[in-house]
ZAVEXGU-234111 format. One record per residue (C-alpha): x, y, z; residue in one letter. Coordinates in steps of 0.2 Angstrom, whole numbers. Each point is the difference from the previous one (the first is absolute). Layout:
! ZAVEXGU-234111
+-------+-------+-------+---+
!    px !    py !    pz ! r !
+-------+-------+-------+---+
!     X !     Y !     Z ! a !
...
+-------+-------+-------+---+
//
This chain:
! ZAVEXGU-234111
+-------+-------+-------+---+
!    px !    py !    pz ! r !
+-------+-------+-------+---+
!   -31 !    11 !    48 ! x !
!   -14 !    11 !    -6 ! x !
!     7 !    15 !     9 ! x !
!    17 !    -2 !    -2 ! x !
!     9 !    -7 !   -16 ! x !
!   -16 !    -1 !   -12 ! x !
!    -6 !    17 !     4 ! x !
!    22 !     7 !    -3 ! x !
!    -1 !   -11 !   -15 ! x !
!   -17 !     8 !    -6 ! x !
!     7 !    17 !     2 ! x !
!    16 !    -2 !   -12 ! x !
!    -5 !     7 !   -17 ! x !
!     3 !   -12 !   -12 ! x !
!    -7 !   -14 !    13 ! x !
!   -12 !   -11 !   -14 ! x !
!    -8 !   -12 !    15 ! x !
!     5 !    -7 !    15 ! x !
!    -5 !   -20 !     4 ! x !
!     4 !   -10 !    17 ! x !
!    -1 !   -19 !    -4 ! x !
!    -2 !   -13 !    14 ! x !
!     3 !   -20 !     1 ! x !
!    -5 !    -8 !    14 ! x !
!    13 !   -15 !     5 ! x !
!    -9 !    -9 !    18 ! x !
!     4 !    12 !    12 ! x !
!     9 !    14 !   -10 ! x !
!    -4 !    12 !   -13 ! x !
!    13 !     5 !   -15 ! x !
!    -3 !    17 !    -5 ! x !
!     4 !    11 !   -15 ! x !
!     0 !    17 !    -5 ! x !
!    -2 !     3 !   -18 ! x !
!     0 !    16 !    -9 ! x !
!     2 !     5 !   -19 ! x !
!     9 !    19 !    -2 ! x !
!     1 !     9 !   -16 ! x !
!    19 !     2 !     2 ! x !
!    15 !    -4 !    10 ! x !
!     0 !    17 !     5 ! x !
!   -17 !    -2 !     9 ! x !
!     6 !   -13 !     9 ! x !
!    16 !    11 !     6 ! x !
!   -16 !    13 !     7 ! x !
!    -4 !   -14 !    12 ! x !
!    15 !   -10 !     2 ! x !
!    13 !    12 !    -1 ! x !
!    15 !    -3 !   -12 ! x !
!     5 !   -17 !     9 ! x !
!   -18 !    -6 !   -10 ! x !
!     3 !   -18 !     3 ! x !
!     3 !     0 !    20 ! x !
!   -15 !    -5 !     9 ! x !
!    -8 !    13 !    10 ! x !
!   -11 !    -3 !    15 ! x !
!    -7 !     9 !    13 ! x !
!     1 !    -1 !    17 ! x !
!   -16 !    -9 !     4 ! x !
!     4 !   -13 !   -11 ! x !
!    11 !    -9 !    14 ! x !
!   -17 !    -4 !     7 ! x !
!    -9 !   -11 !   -16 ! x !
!    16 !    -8 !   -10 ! x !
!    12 !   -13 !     4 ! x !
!    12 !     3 !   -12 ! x !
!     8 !    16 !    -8 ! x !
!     5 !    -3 !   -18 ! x !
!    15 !    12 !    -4 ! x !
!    -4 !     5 !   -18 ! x !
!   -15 !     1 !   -10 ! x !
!    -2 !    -7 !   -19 ! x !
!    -2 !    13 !   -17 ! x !
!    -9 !    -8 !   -14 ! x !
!    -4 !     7 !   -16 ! x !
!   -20 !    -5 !    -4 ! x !
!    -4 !     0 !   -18 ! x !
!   -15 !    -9 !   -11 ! x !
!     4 !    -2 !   -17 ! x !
!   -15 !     2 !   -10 ! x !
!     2 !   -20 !    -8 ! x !
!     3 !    -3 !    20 ! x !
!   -18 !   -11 !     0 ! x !
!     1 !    -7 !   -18 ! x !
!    11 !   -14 !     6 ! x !
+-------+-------+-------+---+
//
C-alpha cells in the first residue's frame, strides 16, 4: 500500500493526510483508506472525474476479498461549541 495508492494520494496537491484503518474479525481483516482533500477538485487529481468509483490497483487481487464499487465523500467539520456539549 505504501508504494502504490498512499504514495499517488500523497503526491496530489491539496492531499491533507492519508490513514489506513484496520479491524481484525477471526480470520479476516477489514480495511479502510481514509483521506481528507482540501477540495473536490483534488480528489478529481487522483480519482479522475468519476471521483466516487473505487480505484484499485492490480496487486490488490492478491490481499482483498471483496471490491467495493464506490467510495464515501464526507464533509468534516468541528464547530468550535463542538466539546461544550
Amino acid at each position: 500500500m505504501e508504494n502504490t495508492g498512499i504514495k499517488d494520494y500523497k503526491n496530489i496537491p491539496g492531499n491533507l493526510s492519508v490513514e489506513v484503518w484496520r479491524k481484525k474479525e477471526d480470520d479476516i481483516c477489514h480495511f479502510w483508506t481514509v483521506t481528507k482533500w482540501n477540495s473536490i477538485e483534488s480528489i478529481k487529481q487522483f480519482a479522475g472525474e468519476l471521483y466516487e468509483k473505487a480505484r484499485y490497483y492490480p496487486e490488490d487481487e492478491k490481499y482483498l476479498l471483496e471490491f467495493e464499487e464506490n467510495v464515501i465523500h464526507c464533509e468534516t467539520f468541528v464547530n468550535k461549541n463542538f466539546y461544550d456539549y
